[in-house]
C-alpha positions as CSV (number, residue, x, y, z in Angstrom):
1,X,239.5,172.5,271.7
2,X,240.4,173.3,267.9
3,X,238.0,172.8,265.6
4,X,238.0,169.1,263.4
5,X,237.3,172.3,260.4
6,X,240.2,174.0,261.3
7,X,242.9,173.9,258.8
8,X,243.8,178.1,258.4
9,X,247.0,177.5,260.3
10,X,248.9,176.1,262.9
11,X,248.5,179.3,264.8
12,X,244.9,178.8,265.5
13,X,245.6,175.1,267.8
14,X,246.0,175.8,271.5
15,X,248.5,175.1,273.7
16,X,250.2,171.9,273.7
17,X,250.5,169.9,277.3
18,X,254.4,170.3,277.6
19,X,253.8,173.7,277.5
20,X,251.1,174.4,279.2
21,X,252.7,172.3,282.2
22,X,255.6,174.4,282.3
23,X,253.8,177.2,282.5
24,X,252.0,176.2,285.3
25,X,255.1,175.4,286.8
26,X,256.7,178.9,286.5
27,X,253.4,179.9,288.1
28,X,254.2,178.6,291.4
29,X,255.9,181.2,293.5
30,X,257.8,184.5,292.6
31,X,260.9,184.4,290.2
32,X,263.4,187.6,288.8
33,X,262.7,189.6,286.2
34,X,263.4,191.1,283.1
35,X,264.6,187.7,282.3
36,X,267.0,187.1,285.2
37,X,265.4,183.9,286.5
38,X,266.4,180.4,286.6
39,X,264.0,179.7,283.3
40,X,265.6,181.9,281.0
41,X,268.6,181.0,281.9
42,X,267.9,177.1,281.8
43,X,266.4,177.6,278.1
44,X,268.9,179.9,276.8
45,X,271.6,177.2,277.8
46,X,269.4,174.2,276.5
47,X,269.1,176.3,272.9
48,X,273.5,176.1,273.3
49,X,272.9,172.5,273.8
50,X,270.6,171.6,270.6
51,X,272.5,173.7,268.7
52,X,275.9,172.4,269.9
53,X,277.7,176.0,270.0
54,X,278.0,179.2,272.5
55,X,274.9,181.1,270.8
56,X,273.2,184.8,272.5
57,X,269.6,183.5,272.8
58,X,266.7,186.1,273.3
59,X,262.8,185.7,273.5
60,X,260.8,187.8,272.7
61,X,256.6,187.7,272.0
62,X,256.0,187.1,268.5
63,X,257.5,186.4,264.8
64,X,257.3,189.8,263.5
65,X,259.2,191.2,266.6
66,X,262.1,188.5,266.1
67,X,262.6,189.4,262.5
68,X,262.4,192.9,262.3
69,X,264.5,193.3,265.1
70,X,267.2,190.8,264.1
71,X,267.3,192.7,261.1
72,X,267.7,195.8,262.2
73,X,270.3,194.9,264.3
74,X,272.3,193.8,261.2
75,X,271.9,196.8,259.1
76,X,272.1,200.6,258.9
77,X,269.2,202.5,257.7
78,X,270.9,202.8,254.3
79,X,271.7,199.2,253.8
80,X,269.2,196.4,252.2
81,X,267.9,193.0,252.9
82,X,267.6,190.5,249.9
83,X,264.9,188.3,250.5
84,X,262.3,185.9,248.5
85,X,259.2,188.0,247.1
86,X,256.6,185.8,249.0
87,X,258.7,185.7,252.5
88,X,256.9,186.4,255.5
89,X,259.3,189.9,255.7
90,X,258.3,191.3,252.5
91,X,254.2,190.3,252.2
92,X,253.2,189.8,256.0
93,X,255.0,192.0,258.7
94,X,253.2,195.4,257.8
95,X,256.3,197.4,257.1
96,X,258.3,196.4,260.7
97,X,261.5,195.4,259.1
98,X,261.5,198.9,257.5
99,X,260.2,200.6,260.6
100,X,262.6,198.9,263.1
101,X,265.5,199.8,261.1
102,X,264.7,203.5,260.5
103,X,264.5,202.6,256.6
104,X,266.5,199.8,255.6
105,X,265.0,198.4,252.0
106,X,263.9,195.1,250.9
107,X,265.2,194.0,247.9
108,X,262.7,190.6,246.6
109,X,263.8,188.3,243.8
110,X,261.5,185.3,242.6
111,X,262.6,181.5,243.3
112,X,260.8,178.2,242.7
113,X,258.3,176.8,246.1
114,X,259.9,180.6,247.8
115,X,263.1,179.2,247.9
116,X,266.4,181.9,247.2
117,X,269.1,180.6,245.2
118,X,272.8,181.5,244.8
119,X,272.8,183.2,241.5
120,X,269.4,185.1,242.6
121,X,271.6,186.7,244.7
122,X,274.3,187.5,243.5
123,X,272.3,189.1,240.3
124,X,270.6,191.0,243.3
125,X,273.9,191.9,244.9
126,X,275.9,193.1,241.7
127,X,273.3,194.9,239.3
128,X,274.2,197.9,240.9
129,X,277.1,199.4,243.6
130,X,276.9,202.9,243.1
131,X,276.8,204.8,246.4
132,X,272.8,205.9,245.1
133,X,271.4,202.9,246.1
134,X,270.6,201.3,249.2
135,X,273.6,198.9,249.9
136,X,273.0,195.2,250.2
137,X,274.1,193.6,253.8
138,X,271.8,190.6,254.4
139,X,270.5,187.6,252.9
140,X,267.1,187.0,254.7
141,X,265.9,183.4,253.9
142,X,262.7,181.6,255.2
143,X,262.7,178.0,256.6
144,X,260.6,176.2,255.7
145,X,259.8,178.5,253.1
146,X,256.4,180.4,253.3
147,X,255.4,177.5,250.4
148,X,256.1,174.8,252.5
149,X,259.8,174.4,251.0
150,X,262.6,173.2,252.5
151,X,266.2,174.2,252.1
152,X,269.4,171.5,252.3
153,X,272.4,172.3,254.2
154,X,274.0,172.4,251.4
155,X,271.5,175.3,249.3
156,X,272.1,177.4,252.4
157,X,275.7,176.7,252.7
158,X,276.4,177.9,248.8
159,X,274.1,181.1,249.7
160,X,276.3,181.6,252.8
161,X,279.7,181.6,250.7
162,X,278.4,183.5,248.2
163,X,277.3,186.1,251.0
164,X,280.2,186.0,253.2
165,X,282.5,186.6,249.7
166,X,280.1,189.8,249.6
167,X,280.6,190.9,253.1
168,X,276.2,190.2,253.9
169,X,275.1,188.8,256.5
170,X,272.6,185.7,256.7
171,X,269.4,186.0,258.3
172,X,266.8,183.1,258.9
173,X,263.2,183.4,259.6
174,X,262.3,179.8,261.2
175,X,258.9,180.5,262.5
176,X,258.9,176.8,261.5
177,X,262.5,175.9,262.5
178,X,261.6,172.9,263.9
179,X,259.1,171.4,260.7
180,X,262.8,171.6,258.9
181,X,264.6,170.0,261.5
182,X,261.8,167.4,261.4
183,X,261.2,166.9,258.4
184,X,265.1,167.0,256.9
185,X,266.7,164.8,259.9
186,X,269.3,167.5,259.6
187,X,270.8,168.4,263.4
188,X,270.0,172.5,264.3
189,X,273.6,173.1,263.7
190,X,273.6,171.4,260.4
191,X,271.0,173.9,259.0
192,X,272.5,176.6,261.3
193,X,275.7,178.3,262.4
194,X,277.4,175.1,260.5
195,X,275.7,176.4,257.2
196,X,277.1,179.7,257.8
197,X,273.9,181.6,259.5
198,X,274.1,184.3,261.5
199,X,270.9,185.0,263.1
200,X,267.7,182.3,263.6
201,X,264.8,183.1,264.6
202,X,263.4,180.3,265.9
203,X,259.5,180.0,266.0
204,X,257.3,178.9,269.3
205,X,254.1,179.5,268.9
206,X,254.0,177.0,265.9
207,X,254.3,174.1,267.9
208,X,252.3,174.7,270.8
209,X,253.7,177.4,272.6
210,X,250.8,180.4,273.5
211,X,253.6,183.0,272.3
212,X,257.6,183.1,272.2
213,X,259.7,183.4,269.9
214,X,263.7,182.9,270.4
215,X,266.4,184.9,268.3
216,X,269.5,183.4,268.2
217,X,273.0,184.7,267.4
218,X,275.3,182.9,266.3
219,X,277.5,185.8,265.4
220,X,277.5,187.3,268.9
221,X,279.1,190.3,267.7
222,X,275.8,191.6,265.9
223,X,274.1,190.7,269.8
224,X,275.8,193.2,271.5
225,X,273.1,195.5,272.2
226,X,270.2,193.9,271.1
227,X,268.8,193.6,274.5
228,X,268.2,197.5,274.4
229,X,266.5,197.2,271.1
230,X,264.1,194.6,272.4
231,X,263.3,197.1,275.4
232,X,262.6,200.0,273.1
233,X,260.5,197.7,270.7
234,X,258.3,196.9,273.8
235,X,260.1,193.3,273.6
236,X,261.5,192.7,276.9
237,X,258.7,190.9,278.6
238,X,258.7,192.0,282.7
239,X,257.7,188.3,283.7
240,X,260.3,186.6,280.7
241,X,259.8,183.3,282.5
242,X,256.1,182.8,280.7
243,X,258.0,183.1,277.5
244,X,261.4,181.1,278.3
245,X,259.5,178.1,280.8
246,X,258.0,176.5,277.5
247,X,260.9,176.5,275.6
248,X,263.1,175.0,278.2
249,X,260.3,172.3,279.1
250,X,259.8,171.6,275.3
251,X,263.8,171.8,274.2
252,X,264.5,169.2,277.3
253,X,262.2,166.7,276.2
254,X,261.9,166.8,272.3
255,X,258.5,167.1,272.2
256,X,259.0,170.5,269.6
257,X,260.3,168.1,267.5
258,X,258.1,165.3,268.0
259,X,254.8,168.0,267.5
260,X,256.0,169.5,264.2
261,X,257.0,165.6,262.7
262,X,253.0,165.3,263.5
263,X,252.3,168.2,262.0
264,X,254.2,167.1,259.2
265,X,253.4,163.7,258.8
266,X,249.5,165.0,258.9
267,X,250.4,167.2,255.9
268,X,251.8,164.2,253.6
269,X,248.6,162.0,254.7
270,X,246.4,164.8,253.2
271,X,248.1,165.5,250.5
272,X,248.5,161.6,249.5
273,X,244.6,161.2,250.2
274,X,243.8,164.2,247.8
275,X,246.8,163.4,245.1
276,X,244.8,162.4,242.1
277,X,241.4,163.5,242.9
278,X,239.8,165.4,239.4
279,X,240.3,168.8,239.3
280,X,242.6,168.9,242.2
281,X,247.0,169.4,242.2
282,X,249.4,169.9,244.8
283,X,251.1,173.2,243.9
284,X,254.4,172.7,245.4
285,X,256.1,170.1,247.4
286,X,254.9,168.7,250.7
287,X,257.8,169.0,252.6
288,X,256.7,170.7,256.0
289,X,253.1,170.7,257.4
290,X,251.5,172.4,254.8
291,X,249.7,171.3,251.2
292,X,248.8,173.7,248.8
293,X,246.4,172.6,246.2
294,X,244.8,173.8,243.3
295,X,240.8,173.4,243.3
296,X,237.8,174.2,241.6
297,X,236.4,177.1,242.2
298,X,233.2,175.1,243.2
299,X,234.8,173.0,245.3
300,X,235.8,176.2,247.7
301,X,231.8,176.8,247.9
302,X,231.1,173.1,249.0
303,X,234.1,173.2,251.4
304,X,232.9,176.2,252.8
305,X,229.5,174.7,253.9
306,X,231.1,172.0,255.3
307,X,232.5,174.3,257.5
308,X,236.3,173.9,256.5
309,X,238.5,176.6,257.4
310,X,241.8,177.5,255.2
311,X,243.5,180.5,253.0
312,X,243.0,180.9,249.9
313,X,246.9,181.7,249.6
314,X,249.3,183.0,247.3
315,X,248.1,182.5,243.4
316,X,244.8,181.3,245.3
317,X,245.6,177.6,245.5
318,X,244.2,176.5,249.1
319,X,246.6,175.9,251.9
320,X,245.4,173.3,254.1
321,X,248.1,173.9,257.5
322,X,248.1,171.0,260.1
323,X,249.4,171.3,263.8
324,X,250.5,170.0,266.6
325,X,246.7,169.5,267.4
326,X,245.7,168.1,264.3
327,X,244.1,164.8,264.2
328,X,244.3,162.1,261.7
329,X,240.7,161.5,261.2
330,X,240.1,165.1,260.8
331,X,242.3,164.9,257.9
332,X,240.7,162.0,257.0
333,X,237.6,163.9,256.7
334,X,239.0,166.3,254.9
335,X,240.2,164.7,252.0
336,X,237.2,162.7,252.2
337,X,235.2,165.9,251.7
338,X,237.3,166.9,248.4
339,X,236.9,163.8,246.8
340,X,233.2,163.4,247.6
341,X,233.4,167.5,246.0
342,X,235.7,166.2,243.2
């Protein structure tokens, strides 16, 4: 059972029931491997449904796999990736994007809440085309953004143009896809393939999954071998069903939607509880299921002996995550805590 002090991030909460339940299902009796059972292929053809086009859907175990490896498969070792300077690629995958791709750079440029924009970009793309630097062949954008930011279909459609016009591809890192989709109201295609993306990575564990991670191609051209690259990365899980059951169980019903609009909804009651309180500010805006917030530096101490869990994140603010699992009068308690600290 999670902790009522947990609030490090949605990674920590356990399994949620819809999972859990298909896994147990997938349990009973033998099935293919190597991904040639009737689970993988029921939740690859659900992700065609959500998404409402003829995507190449592959699981593998975790976020930093799906990236690294979607990128790689976009890119040759003397290409590079333009990204934000706080995304998950660049601060938080331990060099695997550069590893994966035997080299390929990352290029970072700032953005407001870790959010790219057009003419970031392009100022990326054109300050230099001389055959001495590392050519640029992807736009790699987070969503929601590792500050809690969301894009419109309409930011990521101008990025798209102004990538396609440049001959780069256009990556997304949606380890909280479905917090967008949430959040937004936006259908997956509106914020997908119909926005021009290429490749999604679409995050599991998240919403309650134990692990799984799906990487979807729209552009099934750039799929064409990544199945080997997932079984040289140590990717291509022997008994695939564990990872593709939830997803099909979870895609079927709507309950990945229905746990991250919790999640999300849990985020704007803290961050409207603590709004206000002296000495505390909501750094950016609350837009997914995270708050960060600016407090002072005592109030970390008293927090702490409470026996509150969270990062002290970029610039330090505090980043309070909620979850599937989080409960309302745990956040309750929370803000109830910082105001009694305030």
């Amino acid at each position: 059972m999670i902790s009522r002090f947990e609030f490090a991030s949605d990674n920590t909460a356990g399994i949620c029931p819809e999972a859990m339940s298909a896994l147990t299902e997938a349990n009973a009796g033998a099935a293919a491997s190597y991904g040639d059972d009737g689970y993988t292929a029921r939740a690859a053809d659900l992700f065609r449904e959500v998404f409402e086009t003829d995507c190449d859907v592959y699981f593998v175990f975790n976020g930093t796999a799906a990236n690294s490896l979607a990128l790689a498969s976009m890119c040759q070792s003397y290409h590079s990736v333009i990204t934000h300077d706080a995304a998950h690629v660049e601060v938080d995958e331990c060099g695997a994007p550069q590893f994966f791709s035997n080299g390929v750079k990352l290029l970072t440029v700032p953005g407001e809440n870790g959010k790219l924009s057009a003419s970031e970009v392009e100022r990326m793309v054109t300050r230099r085309t001389d055959i001495h630097y590392p050519k640029p062949k992807v736009v790699s954008l987070t969503l929601p953004t590792e500050l809690g930011a969301l894009y419109s279909a309409a930011e990521i459609a101008a990025i798209s143009e102004l990538a396609r016009n440049r001959g780069l591809k256009v990556h997304v890192d949606g380890a909280r896809f479905a917090n967008a989709l949430a959040s937004s109201g936006a259908s997956a295609k509106d914020l997908s393939w119909k926005a021009g993306v290429d490749v999604l990575c679409c995050g599991g564990t998240k919403i309650g999954m134990g692990m799984g991670e799906a990487v979807v191609f729209f552009d099934r051209g750039i799929s064409a071998e990544f199945a080997y690259r997932c079984k040289q990365a140590g990717q291509l899980a022997s008994k695939m069903r564990f990872l593709a059951a939830p997803w099909a169980a979870m895609l079927k019903d709507g309950s990945w939607i229905r746990h991250a609009a919790h999640a999300n909804a849990c985020a704007r009651r803290l961050a409207g509880a603590i709004r206000g309180q002296p000495g505390v500010s909501i750094r950016h805006p609350v837009e997914a299921n995270a708050v960060f917030a600016d407090l002072p530096e005592a109030m970390h101490a008293r927090l702490a002996d409470r026996g509150w869990h969270y990062y002290r994140f970029i610039g330090s603010s505090a980043r309070f995550m909620c979850s599937w699992a989080t409960r309302e009068q745990d956040v309750d308690r929370l803000a109830a805590d910082i105001a009694e600290a305030a």
